[in-house]
SEBADREN-652716 format. One line per 5 residues: number of its first residue (from 1); their letters; for each residue x negated, y negated, z negated of C-alpha. Coordinates in steps of 0.1 Angstrom, whole numbers, plus 5000, padded with zeros to 4 digits. Example, Ala and Ser with C-alpha at 12.3 -4.5 7.8 and 13.67 -1.06 7.14 Angstrom:
2
1) AS) 4877 5045 4922; 4863 5011 4929;
//
This chain:
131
1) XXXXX) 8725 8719 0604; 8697 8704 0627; 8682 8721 0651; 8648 8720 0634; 8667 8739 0602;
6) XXXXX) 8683 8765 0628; 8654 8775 0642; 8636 8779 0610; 8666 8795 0597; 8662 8818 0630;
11) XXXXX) 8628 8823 0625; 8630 8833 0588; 8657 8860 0596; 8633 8877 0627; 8604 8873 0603;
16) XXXXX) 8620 8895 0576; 8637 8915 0595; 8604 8927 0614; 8588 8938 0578; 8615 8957 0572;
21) XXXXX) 8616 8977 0598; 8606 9008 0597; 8612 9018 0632; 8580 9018 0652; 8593 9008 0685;
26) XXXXX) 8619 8988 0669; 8593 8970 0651; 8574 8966 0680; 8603 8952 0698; 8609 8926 0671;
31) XXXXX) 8573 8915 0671; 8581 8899 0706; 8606 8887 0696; 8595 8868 0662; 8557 8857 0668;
36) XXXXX) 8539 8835 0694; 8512 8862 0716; 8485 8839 0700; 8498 8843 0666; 8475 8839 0637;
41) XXXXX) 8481 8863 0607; 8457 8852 0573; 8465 8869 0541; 8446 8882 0515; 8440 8915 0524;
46) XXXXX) 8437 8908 0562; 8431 8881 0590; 8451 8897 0624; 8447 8873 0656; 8474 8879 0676;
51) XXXXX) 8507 8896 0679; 8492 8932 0685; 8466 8932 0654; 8498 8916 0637; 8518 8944 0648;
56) XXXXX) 8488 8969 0639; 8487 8956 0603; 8524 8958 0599; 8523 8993 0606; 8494 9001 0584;
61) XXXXX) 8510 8978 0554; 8546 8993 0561; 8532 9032 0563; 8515 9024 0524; 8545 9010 0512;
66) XXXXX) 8570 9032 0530; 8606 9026 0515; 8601 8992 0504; 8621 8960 0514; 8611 8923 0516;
71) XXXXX) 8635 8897 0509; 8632 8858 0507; 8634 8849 0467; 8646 8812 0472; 8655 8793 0504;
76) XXXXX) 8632 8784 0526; 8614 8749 0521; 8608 8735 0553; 8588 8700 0566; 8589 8692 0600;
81) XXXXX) 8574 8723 0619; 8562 8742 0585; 8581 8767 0563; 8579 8779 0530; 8591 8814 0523;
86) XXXXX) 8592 8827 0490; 8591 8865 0494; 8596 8898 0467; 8586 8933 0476; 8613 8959 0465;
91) XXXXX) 8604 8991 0456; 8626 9020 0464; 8641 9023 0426; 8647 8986 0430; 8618 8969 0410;
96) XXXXX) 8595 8944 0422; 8566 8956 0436; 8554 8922 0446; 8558 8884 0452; 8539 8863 0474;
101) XXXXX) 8548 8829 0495; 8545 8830 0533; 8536 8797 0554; 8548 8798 0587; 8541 8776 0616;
106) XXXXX) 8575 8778 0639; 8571 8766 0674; 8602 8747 0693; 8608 8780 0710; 8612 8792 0674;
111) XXXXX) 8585 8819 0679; 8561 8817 0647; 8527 8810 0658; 8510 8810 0622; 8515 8827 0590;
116) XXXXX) 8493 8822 0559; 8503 8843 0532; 8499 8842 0494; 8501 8865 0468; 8515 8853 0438;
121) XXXXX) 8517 8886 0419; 8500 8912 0441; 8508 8953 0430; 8491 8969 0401; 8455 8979 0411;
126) XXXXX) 8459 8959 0444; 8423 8942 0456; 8439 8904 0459; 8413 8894 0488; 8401 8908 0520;
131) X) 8361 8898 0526;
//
């Protein structure tokens, strides 16, 4: 393993690990530990600059969809600094609430300093795009 693929690999685990969870100041203690201060956060249903309106989403998101867990679906894809996470939403009884694919920007420190996110099948009667 290089240690381009162990930081991503790193990165990926932090990443997850802070949407699921559901601690607040655990969550909050992750958030340092996983995104850049400057971080930029763009996804359908929100643009967050920086890791306290990321932080502030997450605990918006995570208080509507209390119970759920996000997992990777594939491994990662990863070119030079850039990774692609395949993601899946699981609801409490274990179905899919939703898939999506996350594009991350991973600094050498291995902090993530970008994240665009896409939803490839968003929740029944989700809006798909924030204006």
């Amino acid at each position: 393993m290089t240690e381009t693929t162990t930081r991503a690999a790193t990165a990926v685990e932090r990443y997850l690990e802070f949407w699921n969870t559901a601690d607040a100041a655990g969550r909050d203690r992750l958030a340092c530990d996983t995104f850049s201060r400057d971080v930029e956060y763009v996804a359908p249903v929100t643009r967050a600059e920086g890791c306290d309106a990321v932080l502030a989403f997450a605990t918006e998101l995570l208080t509507h969809v209390a119970g759920h867990r996000f997992e990777a679906r594939t491994a990662p894809d990863l070119h030079d600094d850039r990774l692609r996470l395949q993601w899946r939403a699981v609801a409490p009884d274990g179905s899919e609430f939703a898939t999506g694919t996350d594009v991350l920007h991973v600094r050498p420190d291995g902090l993530v300093s970008s994240v665009t996110t896409f939803l490839d099948r968003a929740p029944d009667g989700f809006a798909t795009h924030h204006h």
